[in-house]
KESE-803769 format. One record per residue: z, x, y of N, C-alpha, C in turn; chain; residue number from 1; residue in three letters. Coordinates in steps of 0.1 Angstrom, whole numbers, always signed. Atoms other than C-alpha are relative to their C-alpha. Layout:
residues N
{{Z X Y} {Z X Y} {Z X Y} A NUM ala} ...
//
This chain:
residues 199
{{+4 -12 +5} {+932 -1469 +1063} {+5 +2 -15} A 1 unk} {{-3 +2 +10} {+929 -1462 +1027} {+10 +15 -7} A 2 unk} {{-7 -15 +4} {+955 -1432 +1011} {-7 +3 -14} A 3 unk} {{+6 -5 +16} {+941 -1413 +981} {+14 -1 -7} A 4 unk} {{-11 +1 +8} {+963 -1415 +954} {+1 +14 -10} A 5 unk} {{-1 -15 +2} {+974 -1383 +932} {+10 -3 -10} A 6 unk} {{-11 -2 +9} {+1001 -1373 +911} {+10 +11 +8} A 7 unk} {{-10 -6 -6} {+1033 -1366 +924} {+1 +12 -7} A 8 unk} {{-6 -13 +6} {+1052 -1330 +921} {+9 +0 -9} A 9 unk} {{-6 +0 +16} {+1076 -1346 +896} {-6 -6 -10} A 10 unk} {{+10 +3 +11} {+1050 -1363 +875} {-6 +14 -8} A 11 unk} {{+8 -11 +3} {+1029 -1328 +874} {+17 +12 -7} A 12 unk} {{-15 -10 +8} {+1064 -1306 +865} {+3 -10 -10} A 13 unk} {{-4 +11 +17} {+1074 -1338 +834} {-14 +7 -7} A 14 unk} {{+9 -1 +16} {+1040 -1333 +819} {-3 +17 +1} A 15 unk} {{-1 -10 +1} {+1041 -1294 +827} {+7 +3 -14} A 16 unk} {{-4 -7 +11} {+1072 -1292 +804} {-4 -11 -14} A 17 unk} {{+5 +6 +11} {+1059 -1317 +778} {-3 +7 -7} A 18 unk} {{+13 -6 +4} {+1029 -1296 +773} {+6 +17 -7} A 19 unk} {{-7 -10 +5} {+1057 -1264 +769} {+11 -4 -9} A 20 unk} {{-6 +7 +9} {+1077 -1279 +748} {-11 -5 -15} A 21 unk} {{+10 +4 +13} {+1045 -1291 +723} {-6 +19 +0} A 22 unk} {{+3 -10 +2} {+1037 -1256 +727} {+5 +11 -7} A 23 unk} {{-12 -14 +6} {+1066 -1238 +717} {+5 -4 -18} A 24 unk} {{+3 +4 +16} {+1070 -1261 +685} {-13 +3 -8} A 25 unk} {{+14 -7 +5} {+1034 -1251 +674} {+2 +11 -2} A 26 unk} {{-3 -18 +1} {+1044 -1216 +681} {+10 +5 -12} A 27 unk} {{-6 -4 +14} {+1072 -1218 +657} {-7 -7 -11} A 28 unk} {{+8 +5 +15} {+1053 -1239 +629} {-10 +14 -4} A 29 unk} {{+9 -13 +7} {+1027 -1210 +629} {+9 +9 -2} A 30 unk} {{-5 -14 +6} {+1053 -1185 +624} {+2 +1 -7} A 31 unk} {{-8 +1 +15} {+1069 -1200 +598} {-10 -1 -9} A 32 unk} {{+8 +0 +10} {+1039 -1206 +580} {-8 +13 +1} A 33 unk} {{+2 -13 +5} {+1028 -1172 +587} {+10 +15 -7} A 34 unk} {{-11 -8 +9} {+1062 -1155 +577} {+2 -7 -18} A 35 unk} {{+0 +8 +13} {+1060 -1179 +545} {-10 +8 -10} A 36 unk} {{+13 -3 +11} {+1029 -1169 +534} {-1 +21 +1} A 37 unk} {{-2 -15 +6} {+1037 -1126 +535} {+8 +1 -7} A 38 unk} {{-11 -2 +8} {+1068 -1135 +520} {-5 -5 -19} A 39 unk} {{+9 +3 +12} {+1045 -1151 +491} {-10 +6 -2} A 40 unk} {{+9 -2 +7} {+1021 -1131 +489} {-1 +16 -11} A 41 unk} {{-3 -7 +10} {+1039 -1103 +471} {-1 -6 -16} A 42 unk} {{-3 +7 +10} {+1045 -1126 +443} {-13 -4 -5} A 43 unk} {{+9 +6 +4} {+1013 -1141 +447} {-10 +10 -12} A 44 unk} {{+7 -8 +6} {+997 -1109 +438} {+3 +3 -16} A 45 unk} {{-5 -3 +15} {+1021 -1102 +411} {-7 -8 -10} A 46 unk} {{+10 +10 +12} {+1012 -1135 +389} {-15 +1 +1} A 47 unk} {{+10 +1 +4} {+977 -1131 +393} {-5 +13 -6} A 48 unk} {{-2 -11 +10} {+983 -1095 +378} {+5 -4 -11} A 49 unk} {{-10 +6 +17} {+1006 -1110 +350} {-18 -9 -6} A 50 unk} {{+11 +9 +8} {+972 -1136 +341} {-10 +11 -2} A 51 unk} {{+9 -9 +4} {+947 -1107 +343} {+7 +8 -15} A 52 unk} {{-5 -10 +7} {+969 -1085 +320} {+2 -9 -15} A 53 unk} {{-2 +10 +11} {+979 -1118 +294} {-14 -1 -7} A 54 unk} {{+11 +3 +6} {+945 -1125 +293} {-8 +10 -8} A 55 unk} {{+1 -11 +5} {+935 -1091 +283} {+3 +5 -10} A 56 unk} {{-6 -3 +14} {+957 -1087 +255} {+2 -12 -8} A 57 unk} {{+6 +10 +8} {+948 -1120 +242} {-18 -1 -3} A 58 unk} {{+12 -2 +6} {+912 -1114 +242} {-1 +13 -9} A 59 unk} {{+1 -12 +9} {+919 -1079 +226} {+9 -4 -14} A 60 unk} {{-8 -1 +17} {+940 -1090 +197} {-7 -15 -7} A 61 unk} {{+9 +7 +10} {+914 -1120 +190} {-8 +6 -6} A 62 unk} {{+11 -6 +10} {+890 -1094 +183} {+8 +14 -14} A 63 unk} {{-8 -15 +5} {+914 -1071 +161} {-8 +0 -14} A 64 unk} {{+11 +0 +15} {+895 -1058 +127} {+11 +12 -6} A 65 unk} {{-5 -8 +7} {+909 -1045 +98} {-7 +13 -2} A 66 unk} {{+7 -11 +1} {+899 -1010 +103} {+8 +10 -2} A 67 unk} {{-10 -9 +2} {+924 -981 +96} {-5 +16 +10} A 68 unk} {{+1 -12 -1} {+922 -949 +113} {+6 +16 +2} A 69 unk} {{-7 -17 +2} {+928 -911 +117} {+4 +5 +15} A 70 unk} {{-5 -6 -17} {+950 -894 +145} {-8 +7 +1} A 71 unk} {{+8 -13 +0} {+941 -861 +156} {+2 +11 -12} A 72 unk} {{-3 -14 +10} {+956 -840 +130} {-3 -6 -18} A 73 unk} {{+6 +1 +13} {+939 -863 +103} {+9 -4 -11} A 74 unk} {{-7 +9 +8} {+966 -884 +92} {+0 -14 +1} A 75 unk} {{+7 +15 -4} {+957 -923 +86} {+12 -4 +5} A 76 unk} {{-5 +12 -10} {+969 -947 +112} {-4 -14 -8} A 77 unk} {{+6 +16 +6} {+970 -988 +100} {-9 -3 +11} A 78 unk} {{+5 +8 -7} {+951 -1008 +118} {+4 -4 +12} A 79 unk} {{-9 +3 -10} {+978 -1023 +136} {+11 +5 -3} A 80 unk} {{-15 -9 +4} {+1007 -1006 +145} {+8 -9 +9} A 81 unk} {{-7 +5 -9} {+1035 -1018 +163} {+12 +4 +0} A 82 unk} {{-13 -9 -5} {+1065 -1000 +184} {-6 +14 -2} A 83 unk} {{+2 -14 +3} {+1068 -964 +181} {-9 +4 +18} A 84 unk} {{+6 -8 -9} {+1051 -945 +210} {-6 -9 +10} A 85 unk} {{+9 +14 -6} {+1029 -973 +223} {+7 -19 -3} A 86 unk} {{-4 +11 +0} {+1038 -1012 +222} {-9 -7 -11} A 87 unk} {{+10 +3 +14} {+1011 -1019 +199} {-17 +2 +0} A 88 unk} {{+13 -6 -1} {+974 -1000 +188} {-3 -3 -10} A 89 unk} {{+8 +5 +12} {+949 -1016 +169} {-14 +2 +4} A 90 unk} {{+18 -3 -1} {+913 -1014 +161} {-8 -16 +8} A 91 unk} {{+3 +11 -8} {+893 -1040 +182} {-16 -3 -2} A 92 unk} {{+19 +3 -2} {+855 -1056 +176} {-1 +0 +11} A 93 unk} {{+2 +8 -12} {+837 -1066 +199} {-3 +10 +13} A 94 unk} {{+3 -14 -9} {+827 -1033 +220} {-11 -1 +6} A 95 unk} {{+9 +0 -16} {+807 -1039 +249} {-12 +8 -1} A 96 unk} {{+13 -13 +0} {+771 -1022 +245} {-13 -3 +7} A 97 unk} {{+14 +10 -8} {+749 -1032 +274} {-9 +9 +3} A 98 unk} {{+12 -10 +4} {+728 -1002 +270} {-9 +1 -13} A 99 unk} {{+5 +2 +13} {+718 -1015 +236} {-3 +16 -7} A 100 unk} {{+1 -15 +3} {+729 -977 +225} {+3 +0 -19} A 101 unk} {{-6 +1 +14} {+737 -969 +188} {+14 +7 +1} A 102 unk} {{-11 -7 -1} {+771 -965 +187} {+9 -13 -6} A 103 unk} {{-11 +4 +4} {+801 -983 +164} {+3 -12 +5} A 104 unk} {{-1 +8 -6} {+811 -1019 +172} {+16 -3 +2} A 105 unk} {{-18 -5 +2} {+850 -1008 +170} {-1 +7 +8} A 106 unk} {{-6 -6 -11} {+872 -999 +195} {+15 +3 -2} A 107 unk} {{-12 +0 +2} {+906 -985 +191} {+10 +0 +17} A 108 unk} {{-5 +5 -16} {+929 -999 +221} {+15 -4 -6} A 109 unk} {{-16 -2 +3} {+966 -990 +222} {+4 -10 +17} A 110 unk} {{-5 +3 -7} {+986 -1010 +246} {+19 +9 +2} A 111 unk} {{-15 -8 -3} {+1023 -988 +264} {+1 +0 +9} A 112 unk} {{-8 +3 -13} {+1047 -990 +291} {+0 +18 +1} A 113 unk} {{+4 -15 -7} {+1039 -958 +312} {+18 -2 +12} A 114 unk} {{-9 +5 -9} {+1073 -960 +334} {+6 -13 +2} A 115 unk} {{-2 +22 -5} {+1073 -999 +351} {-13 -1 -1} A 116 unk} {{+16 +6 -1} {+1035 -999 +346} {-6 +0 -17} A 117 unk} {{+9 +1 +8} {+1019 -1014 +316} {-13 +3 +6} A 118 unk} {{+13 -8 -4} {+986 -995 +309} {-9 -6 -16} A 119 unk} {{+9 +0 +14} {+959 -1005 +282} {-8 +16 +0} A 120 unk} {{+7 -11 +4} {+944 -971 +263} {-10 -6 -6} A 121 unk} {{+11 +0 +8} {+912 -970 +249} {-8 +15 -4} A 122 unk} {{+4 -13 +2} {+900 -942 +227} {-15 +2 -3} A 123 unk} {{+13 +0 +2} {+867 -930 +228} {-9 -2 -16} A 124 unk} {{+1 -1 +10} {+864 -924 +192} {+10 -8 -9} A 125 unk} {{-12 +6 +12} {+883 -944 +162} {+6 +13 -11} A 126 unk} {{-3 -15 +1} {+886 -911 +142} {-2 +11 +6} A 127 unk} {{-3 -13 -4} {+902 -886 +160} {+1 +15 +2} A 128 unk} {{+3 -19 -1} {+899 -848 +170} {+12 +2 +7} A 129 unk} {{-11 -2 -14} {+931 -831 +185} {-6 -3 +14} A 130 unk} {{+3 +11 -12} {+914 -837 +217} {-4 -8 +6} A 131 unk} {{+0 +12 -2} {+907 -868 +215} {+14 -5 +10} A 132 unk} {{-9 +6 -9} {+925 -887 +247} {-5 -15 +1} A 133 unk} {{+8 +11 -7} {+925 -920 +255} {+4 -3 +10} A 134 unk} {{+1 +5 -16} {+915 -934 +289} {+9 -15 +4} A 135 unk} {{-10 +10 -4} {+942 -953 +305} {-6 -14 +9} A 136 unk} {{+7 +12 -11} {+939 -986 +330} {+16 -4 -2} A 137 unk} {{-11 +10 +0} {+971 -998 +342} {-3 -10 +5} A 138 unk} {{+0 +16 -4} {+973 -1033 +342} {+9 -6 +5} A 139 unk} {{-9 +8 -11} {+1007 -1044 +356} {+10 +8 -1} A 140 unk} {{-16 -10 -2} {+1034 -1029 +375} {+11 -9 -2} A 141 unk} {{-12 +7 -2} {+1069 -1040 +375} {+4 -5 -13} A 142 unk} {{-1 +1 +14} {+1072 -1043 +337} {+14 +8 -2} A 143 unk} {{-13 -10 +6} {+1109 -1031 +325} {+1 -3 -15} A 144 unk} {{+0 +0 +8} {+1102 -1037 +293} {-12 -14 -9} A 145 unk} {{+14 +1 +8} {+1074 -1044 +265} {+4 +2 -14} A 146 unk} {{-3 -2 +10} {+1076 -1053 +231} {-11 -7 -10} A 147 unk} {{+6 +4 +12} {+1056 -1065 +199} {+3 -4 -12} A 148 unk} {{-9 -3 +11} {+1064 -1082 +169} {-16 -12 -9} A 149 unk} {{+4 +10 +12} {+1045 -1100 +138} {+4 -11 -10} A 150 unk} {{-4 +11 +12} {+1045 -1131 +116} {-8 +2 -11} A 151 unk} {{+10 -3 +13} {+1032 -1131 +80} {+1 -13 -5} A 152 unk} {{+1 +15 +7} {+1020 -1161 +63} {+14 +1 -11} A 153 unk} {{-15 +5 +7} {+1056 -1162 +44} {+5 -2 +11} A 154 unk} {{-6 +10 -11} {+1067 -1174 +81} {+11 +15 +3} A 155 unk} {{-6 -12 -4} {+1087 -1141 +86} {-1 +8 +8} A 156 unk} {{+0 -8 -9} {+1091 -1122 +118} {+1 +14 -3} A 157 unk} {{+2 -14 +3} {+1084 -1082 +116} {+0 +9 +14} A 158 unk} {{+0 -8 -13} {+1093 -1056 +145} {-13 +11 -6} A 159 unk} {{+8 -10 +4} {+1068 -1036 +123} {-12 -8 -13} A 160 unk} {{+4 +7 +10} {+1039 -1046 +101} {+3 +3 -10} A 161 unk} {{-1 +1 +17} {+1047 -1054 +64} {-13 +12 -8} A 162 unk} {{+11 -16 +3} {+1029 -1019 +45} {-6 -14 -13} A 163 unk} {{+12 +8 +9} {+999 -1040 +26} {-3 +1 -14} A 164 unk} {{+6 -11 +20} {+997 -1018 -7} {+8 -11 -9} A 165 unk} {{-7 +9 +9} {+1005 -1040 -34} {+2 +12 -15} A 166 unk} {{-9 -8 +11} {+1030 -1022 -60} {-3 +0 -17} A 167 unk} {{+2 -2 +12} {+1020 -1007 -92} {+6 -8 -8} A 168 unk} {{-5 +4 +7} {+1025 -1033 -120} {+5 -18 +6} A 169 unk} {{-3 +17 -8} {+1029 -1065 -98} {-15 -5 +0} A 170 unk} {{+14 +8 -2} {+1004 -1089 -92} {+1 -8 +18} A 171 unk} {{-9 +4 -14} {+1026 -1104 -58} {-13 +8 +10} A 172 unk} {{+6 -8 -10} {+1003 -1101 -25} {+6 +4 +6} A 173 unk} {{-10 -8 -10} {+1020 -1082 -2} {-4 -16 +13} A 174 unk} {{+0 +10 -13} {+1025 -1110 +33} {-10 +9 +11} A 175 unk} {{+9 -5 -6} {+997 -1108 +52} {+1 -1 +19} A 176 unk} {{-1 +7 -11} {+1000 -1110 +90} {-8 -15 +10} A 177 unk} {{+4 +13 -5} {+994 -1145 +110} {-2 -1 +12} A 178 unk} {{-3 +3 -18} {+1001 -1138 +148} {+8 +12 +1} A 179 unk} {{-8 -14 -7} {+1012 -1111 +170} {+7 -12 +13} A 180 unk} {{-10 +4 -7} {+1036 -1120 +196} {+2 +7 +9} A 181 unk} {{-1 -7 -11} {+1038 -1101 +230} {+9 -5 +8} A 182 unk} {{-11 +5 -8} {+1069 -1101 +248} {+2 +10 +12} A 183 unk} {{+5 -13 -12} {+1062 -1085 +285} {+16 -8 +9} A 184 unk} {{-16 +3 -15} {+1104 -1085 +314} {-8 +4 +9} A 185 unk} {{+9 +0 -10} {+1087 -1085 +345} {+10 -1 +13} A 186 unk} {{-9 +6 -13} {+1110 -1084 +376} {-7 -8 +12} A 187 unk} {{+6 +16 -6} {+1109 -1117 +396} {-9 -5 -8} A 188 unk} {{+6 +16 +9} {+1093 -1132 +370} {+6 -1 -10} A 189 unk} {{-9 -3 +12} {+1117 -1126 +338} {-10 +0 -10} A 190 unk} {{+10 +0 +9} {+1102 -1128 +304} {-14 -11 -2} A 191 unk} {{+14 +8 +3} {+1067 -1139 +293} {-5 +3 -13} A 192 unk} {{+7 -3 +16} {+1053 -1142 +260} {-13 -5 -4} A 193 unk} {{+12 +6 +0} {+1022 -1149 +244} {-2 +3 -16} A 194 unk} {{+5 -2 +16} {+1013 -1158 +209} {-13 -2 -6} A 195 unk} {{+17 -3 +4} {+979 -1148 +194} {+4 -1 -13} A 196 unk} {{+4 +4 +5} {+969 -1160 +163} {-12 +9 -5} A 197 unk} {{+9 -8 +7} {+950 -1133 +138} {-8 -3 -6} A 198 unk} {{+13 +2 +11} {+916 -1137 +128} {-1 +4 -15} A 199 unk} 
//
């Protein structure tokens, strides 16, 4: 007579705990790669804020134009300023007009630390009216500090631009600026800089 054959009760209990044992390591791999990846994706977000916001203030100070203008109470502003109130506001080509409207190809766009939040302004108008405001857009949090500085073709660093007027009785050009320089402290990321190069 022939016996069926099978699997014993300690064969079937061995590959029971095998199969819990490959289970429970699986179990922890996905945790860790899911506790990994919330613990990164703070950060993650951060830096891809930091490259939106870099990029932004390097396409805005390629288009920068010598344009001068008036606050609200109708006293001239340079072109480019830098420090003081804001981190640095300059005139900007290059103004977006997909309504093919008639309207100015200049834009005045101030960059300033609002708190921990870098914010770009943009004003509607280049000459000002006391009520003239400009419209904010914060671009990155966690900023403890924001600064601006200039080089002039004499190779000279400036926390402020060099005043351009050239002095009764000279012939000397005043140093012209070459490059802006943006220096953004960023917690968990430390400093970051970025050097633009003035049309």
């Amino acid at each position: 007579m022939d016996r069926q054959q099978g699997f014993t009760l300690v064969e079937v209990l061995v590959a029971l705990a095998v199969v819990a044992v490959v289970a429970l390591l699986a179990h922890q791999m996905l945790k860790l790669v899911i506790t990994g990846e919330e613990r990164l994706a703070p950060r993650r977000r951060q830096l891809a804020a930091l490259q939106i916001a870099m990029a932004t203030i390097q396409r805005d100070l390629a288009q920068i134009a010598d344009r001068p203008v008036r606050d609200g109470f109708g006293r001239p502003r340079p072109a480019l300023v830098l420090g003081g109130a804001a981190v640095l506001e300059f005139t900007r080509a290059g103004r977006p007009n997909p309504m093919d409207r008639r309207q100015a190809d200049l834009v005045r766009i101030g960059y300033r630390l609002r708190g921990r939040t870098l914010v770009r302004e943009v004003w509607p108008v280049l000459d000002r009216v006391q009520s003239s405001a400009p419209i904010p857009v914060p671009l990155l949090d966690e900023v403890t500090d924001a600064t601006a500085r200039v080089r002039t073709d004499d190779g000279a660093w400036h926390a402020a631009v060099p005043d351009r007027r050239r002095e009764a009785g000279t012939t000397d050009q005043p140093p012209r600026p070459v490059a802006i320089e943006v220096t953004l402290t960023i917690d968990r990321v430390g400093r970051v800089r970025r050097l633009v190069p003035v049309p």
